[in-house]
N, C-alpha and C positions, 0 to 999 in steps of 0.2 A: 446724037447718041445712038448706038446700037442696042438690041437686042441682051446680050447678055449684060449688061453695063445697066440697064432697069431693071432686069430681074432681081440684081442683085442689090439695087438699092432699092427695091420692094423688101426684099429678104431682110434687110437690115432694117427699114423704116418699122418691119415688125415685130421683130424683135424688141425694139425700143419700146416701142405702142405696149405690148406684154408684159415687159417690167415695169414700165409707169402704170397702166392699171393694177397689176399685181400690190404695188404699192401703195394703190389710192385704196383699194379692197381692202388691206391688211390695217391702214389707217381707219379705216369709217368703221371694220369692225373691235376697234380699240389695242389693234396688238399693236406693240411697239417698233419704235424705227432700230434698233439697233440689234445685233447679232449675241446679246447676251444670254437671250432668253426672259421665261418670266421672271425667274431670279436674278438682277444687276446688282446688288445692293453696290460692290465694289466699281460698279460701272460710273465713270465719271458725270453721263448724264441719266444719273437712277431715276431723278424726279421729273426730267421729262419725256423718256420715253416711254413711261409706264404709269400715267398718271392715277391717282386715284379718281375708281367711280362715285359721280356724288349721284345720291341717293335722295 
């Protein structure tokens, strides 16, 4: 392998790394997996991306 042919699967391998953590973060602090927002109601999976906190 050369030079520019690692750089650029560093470049990528971090990328990846950045959205799986971003993803793990947004998980562990309760937000949900999906692009609807906090209001899904119409969202197919309302009851599991946004689950209720139990108390």
């Amino acid at each position: 392998m050369n030079l520019p042919t690692i750089l650029i699967g560093l470049i990528v391998l971090g990328v990846f790394v950045a959205i799986v953590g971003t993803s793990i973060r947004n998980h562990k602090n309760g937000k949900g997996g999906c692009s609807c927002g906090d209001s899904c109601g119409g969202c197919a999976c309302a009851g599991m991306c946004h689950p209720e906190e139990k108390k």
